[in-house]
C-alpha positions as a Markdown table, in Angstrom:
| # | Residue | x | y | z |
|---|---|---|---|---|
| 1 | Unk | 2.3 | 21.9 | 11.0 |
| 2 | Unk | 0.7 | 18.5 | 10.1 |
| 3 | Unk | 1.1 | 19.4 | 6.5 |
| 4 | Unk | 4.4 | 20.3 | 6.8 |
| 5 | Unk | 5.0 | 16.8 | 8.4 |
| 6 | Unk | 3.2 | 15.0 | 5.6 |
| 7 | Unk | 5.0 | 17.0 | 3.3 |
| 8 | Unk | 8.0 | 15.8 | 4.6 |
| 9 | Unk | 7.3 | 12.2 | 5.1 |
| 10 | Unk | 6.0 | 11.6 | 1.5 |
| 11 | Unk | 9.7 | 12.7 | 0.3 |
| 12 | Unk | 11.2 | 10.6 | 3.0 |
| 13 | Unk | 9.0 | 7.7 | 2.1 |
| 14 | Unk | 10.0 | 8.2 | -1.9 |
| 15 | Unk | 13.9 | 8.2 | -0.9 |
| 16 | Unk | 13.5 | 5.2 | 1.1 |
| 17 | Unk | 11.4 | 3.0 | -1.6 |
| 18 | Unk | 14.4 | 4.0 | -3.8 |
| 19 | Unk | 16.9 | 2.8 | -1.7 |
| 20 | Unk | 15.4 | -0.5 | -0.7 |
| 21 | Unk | 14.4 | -1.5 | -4.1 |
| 22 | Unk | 18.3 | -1.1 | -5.4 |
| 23 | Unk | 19.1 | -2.2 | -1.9 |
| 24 | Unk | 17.5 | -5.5 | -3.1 |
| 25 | Unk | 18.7 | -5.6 | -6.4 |
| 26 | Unk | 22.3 | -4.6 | -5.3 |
| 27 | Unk | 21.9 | -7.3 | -2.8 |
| 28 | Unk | 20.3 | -10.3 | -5.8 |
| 29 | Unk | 23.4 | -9.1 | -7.4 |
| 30 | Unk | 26.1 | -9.8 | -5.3 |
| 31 | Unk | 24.5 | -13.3 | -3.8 |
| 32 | Unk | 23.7 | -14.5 | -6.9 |
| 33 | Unk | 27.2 | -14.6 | -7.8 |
| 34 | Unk | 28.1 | -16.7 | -4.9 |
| 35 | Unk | 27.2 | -20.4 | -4.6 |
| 36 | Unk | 23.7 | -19.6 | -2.7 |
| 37 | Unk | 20.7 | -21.5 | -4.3 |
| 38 | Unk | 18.6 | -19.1 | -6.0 |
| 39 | Unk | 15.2 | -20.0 | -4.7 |
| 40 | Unk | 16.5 | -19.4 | -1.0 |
| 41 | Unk | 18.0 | -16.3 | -2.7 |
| 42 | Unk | 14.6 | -15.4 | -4.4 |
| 43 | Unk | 12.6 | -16.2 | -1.0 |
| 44 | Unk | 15.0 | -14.0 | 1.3 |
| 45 | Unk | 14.5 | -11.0 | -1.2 |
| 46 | Unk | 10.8 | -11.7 | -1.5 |
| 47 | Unk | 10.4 | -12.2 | 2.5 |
| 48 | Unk | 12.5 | -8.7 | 3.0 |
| 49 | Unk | 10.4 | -6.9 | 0.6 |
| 50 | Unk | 7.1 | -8.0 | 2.3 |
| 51 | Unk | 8.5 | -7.0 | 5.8 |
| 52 | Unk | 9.0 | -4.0 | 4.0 |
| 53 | Unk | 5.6 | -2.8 | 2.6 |
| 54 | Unk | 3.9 | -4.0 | 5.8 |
| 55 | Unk | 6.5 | -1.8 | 7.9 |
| 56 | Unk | 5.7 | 0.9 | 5.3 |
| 57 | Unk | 2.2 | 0.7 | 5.1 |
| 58 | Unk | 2.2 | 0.4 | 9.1 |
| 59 | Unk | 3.6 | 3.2 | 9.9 |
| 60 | Unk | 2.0 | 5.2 | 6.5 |
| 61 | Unk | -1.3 | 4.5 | 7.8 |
| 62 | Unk | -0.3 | 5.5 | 11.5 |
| 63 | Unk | 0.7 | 8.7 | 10.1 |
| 64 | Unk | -2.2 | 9.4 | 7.9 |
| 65 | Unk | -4.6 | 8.8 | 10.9 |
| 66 | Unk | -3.0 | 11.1 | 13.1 |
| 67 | Unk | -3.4 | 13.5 | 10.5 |
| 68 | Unk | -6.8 | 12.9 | 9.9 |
| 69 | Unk | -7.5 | 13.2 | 13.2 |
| 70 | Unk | -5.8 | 17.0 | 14.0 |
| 71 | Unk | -7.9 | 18.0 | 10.9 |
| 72 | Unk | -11.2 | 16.8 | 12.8 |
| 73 | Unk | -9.9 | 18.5 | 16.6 |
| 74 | Unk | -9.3 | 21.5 | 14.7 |
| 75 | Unk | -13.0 | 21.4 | 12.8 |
| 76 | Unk | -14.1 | 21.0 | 16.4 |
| 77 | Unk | -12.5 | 23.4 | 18.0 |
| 78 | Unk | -13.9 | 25.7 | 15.5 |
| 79 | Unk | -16.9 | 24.8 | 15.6 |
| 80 | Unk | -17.1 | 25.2 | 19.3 |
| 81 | Unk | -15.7 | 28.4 | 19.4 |
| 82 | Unk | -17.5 | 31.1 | 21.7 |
| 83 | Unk | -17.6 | 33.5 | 19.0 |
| 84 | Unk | -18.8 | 31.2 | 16.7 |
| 85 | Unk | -21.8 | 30.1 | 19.2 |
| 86 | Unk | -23.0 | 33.8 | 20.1 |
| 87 | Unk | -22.7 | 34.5 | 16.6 |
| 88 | Unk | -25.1 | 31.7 | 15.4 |
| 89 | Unk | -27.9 | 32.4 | 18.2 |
| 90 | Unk | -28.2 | 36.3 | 16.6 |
């Protein structure tokens, strides 16, 4: 189930990097045709983009842990299994 999960956020994840970054550029477009100074322009895109990959990474890394860490509860569970334990002392 975890890996089904993954699975499915990584393609999420790709679809939304796609649509930020021509989000972004559809957004440069249109306000640079307008009478907005370009460095404000330039910082507002830059300062979205950064709220963006730490968002992102956030929530990536929240993710990954949580998966990490069903890997290691099931490793334990196996390991402490009762068949496992009266198998080893034979």
């Amino acid at each position: 189930m975890n890996t089904w999960i993954s699975n499915v956020f990584g393609v999420l994840l790709n679809i939304l990097h796609i649509v930020v970054i021509v989000g972004l550029f559809i957004f440069w477009q249109q306000a640079s045709q307008t009478q907005v100074d370009q460095t404000k322009l330039a910082l507002i895109v830059l300062s979205v983009f950064l709220g963006y990959i730490i968002v992102i990474g956030v929530l990536t890394t929240f993710i990954s842990i949580n998966e990490r860490l069903g890997k290691i509860v099931e490793l334990l569970k196996e390991q402490n299994s009762p068949t496992k334990l009266f198998s080893e002392k034979d």
